[in-house]
N, C-alpha and C positions, 0 to 999 in steps of 0.2 A: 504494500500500500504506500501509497505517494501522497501526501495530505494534499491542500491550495497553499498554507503559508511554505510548505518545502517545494512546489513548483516556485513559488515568488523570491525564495532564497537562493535556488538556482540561479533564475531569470538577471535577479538583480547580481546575483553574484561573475555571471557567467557573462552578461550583457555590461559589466563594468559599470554598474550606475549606483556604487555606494561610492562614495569618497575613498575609502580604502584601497578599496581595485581600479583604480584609475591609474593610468598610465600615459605618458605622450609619446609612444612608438605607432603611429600612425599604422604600418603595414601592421603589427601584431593585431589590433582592436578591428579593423577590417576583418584578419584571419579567424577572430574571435566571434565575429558575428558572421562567420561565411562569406558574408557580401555585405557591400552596403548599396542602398538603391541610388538609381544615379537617373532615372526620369524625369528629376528634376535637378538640376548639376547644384541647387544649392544644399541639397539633401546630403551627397557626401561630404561637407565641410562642415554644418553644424550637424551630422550624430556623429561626428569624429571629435568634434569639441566638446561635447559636453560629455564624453569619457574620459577626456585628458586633464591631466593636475593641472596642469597651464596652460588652459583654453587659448588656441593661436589657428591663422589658415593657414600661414607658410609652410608649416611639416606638412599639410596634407598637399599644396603645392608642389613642394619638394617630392614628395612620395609617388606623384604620378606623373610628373615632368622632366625630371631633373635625375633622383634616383630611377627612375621608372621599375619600381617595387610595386605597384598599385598597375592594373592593367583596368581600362575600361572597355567593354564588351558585352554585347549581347548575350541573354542564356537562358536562364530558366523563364518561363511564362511571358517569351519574347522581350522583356523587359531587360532596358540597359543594367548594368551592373560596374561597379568597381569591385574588383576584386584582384589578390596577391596571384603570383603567377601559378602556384599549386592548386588553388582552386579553379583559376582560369584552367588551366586545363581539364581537370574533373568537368567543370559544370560543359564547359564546350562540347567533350564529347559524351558527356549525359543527357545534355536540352539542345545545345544550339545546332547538334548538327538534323534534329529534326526540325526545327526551325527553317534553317537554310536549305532542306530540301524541299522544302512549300513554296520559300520565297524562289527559287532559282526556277523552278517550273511555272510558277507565273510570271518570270520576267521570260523565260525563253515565249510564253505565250504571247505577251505585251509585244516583244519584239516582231513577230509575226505578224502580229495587228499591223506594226507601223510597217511593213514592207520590206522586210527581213528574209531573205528567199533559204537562208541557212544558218538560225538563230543561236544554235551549238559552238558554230566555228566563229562566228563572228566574234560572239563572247568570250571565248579562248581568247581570239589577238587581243579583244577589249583589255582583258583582264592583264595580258604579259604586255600591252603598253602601259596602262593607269599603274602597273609593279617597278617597270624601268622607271617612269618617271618620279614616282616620289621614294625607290631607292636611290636617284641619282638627286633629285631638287627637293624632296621632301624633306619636316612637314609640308604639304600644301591644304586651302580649303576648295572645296568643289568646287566652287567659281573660277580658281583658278587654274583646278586640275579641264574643265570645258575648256578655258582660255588654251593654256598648251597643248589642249587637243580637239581642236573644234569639230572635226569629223566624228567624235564620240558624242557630239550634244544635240542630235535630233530628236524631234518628240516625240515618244513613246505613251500609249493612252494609257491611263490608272483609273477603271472607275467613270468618272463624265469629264474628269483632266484631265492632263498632259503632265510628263516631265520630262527634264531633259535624260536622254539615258543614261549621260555617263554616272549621275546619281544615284540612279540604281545599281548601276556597276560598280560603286563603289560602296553600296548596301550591302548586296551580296557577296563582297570579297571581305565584307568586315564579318557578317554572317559567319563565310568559311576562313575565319582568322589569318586570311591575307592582308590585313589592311586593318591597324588600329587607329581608335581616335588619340589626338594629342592635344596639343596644348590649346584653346578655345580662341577664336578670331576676335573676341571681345575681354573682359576680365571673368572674374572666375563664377560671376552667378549666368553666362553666355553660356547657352545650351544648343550655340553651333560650333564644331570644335574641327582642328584639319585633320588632314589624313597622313599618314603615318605607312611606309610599307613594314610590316610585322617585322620580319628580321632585319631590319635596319633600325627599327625602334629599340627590342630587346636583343639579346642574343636566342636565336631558336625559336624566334617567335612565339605561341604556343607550348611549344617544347612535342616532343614524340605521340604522333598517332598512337588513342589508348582503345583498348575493347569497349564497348558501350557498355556493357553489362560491368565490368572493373569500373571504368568511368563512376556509373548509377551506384555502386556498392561503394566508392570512396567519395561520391558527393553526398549519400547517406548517412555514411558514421561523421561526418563533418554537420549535417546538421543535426545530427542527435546528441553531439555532442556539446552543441547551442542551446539546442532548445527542445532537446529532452524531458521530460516525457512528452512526444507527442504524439496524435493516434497516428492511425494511417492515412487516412483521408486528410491530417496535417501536411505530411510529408509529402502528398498526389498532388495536393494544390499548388505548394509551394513548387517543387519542382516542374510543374507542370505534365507530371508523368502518367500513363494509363497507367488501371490498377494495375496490371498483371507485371509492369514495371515497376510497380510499386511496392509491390506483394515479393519480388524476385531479390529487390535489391536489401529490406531488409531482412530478409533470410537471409543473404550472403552477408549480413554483418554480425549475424545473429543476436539480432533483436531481442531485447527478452520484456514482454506484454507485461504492465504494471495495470492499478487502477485508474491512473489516467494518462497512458498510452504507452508507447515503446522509448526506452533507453538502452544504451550498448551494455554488455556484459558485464562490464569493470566499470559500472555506474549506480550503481545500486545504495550504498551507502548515504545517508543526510549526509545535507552542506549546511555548514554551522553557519547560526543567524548573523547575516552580514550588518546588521545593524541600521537605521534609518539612511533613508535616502531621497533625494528629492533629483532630479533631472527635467528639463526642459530639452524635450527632443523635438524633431523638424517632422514634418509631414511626410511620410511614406519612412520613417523611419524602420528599421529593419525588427527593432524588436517590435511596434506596435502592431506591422503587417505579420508578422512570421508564422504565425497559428491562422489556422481558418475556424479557426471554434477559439474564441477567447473568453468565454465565461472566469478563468480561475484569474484574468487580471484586468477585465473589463466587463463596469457592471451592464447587462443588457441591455438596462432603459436608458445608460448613457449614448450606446451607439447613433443614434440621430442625428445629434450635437457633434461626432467628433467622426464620422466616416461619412463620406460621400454616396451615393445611390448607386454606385458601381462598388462600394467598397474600398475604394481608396480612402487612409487614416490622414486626418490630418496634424496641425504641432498638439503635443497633447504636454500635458505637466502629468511625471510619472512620481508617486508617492509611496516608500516602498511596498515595489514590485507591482502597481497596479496603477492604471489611468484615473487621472481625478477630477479631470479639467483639459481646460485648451488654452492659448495664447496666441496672440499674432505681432508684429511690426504694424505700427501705422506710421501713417506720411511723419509723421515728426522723429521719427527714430526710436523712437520709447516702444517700451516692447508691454501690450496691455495682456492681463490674464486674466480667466476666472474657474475657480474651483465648484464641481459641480456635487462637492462632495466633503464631510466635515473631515481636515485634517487636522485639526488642532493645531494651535496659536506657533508649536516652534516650527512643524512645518508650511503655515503659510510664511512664514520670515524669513524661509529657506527657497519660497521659491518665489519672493521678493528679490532673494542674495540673487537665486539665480535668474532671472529676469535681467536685472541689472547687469550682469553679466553679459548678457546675450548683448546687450546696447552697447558696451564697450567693446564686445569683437566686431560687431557688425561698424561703428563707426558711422561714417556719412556714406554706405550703401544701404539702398534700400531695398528687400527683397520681394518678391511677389509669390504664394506659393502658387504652385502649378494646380495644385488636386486641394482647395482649400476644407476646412472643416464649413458645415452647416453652419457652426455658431461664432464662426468669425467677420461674418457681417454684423453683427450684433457689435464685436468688440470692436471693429473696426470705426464705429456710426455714436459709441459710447462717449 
């Protein structure tokens, strides 16, 4: 038996959101949380900050740009991702490479549409021109990867649009981890970024074609080791896997079924009470989204207020180990909150402290979230 306050002393303990467990090794707290969501590019820099001693963006800069320890890439449930290169690889050939074989047979189809008498080969050359050029001039951003190749930028139908192809060929070579993104054409909350050829970014790009099923069974014990105990239908979601995927991979880690859901083998023991904690996390943050059944750290009638109609989370105030409330940035920089939920007097002064916080990293940027909570018009208008 698995109680809710020892799922919350995991969560808080494992997800670094006591003061204690905090750390400023950026790739570690990435590795710690599997991934962090990157949908919205301001999402990787504040849940990275608010697990660090010394709330900063330059390390997380540093980590995807500079050291390039941090890869960003597509994967699980088509959603971008930042993640370290060991997961990049798992998750790649665990989700992305069924992904990229959805999207590459609807661009061989688009291609057709637009007048493509042999959509296979053309793509080929596409691919080993858009490779020479940004291993020889890269980074580039598409604009100007069209520019140095203007015969790659006819329009291709999407739907009742257009785009230009070589967009999409630079979709699908990101897809099949020929092609990472890099550093963003604006500052760091710019959620258009250039392209990057993979082995010219890192070394090995990706690193070694892995079995799918190895892949599935090492992207598994990486998230049970997150966010353990979870059921099954936790882990199908998240990863975007059918059951029979789902059902295969924890067997091959051997799973072993609690009362409230699976953890690996050498996980069974309590995790000693990490002690209060207060965190301000960002919208699509990876601990809020990671469970598809969140009853043990969010109460039901709160859902309304703080997820979207699609189910996107948005910035929540975590109280330990559970959601209590929302916050947002408004136009003046002040970061407003409200608790939807009695914390008692020293944790609201804790997420006063941290509030305040949040205004001092952010500075004179202003953020917008992509996937906002319901109740942040409220705070916004307050």
């Amino acid at each position: 038996m698995i109680s809710t306050a020892q799922r919350r002393a995991r969560l808080v303990t494992r997800h670094r959101l006591a003061p204690a467990h905090r750390l400023d090794d950026v790739p570690v707290l990435a590795d710690d949380l599997v991934a962090l969501h990157s949908t919205d590019p301001v999402t990787v820099y504040l849940s990275a900050a608010a697990r660090m001693r010394t709330p900063a963006l330059a390390p997380v800069d540093a980590a995807l740009y500079e050291d390039r320890t941090l890869l960003r890439h597509h994967a699980m449930r088509r959603t971008l991702w930042v993640l370290g290169p060991a997961h990049a690889r798992l998750a790649h050939h665990a989700a992305t490479v069924d992904v990229a074989a959805v999207q590459l047979r609807n661009l061989l189809t688009q291609l057709g549409l637009a007048g493509v008498a042999d959509p296979g080969a053309w793509l080929a050359g596409a691919r080993r021109q858009v490779h020479d050029l940004l291993a020889a001039e890269g980074p580039l951003p598409a604009r100007e990867v069209g520019l140095r190749l203007p015969r790659l930028t006819f329009p291709v139908p999407i739907g009742d649009a257009t785009v230009a192809a070589h967009s999409r060929v630079l979709l699908i070579m990101g897809f099949d981890g020929q092609v990472l993104r890099a550093r963003p054409t604006g500052t760091w909350i710019n959620g258009q970024y250039r392209w990057a050829a993979a082995d010219a970014w890192v070394p090995g790009g990706l690193g070694t074609p892995l079995a799918r099923r190895e892949a599935a069974a090492g992207l598994a014990r990486a998230y049970l080791r997150a966010f353990g105990p979870a059921t099954r239908e936790d882990l199908r979601w998240w990863a975007g896997w059918t059951v029979g995927t789902t059902k295969a991979a924890l067997a091959d880690v051997d799973a072993v079924e609690t009362t409230a859901g699976y953890v690996l083998p050498d996980d069974l023991d309590p995790v000693p009470d990490p002690g209060p904690s207060v965190a301000l996390l960002p919208g699509l943050d990876p601990t809020t989204v990671g469970w598809k059944v969140r009853d043990h750290y969010l109460d039901p009638a709160l859902v309304p207020h703080l997820f979207d109609r699609n189910g996107n989370g948005g910035p929540a105030i975590w109280v330990d180990g559970r959601i209590a409330g929302g916050w947002v940035q408004r136009k003046d920089g002040t970061i407003a909150t409200a608790l939807l939920t009695d914390v008692g007097a020293e944790a609201r002064d804790a997420v006063d402290a941290a509030a305040h916080a949040i205004e001092t990293l952010l500075g004179e940027a202003r953020v917008t979230v992509r996937f906002p909570a319901p109740m942040q018009a409220g705070l916004l208008g307050s």
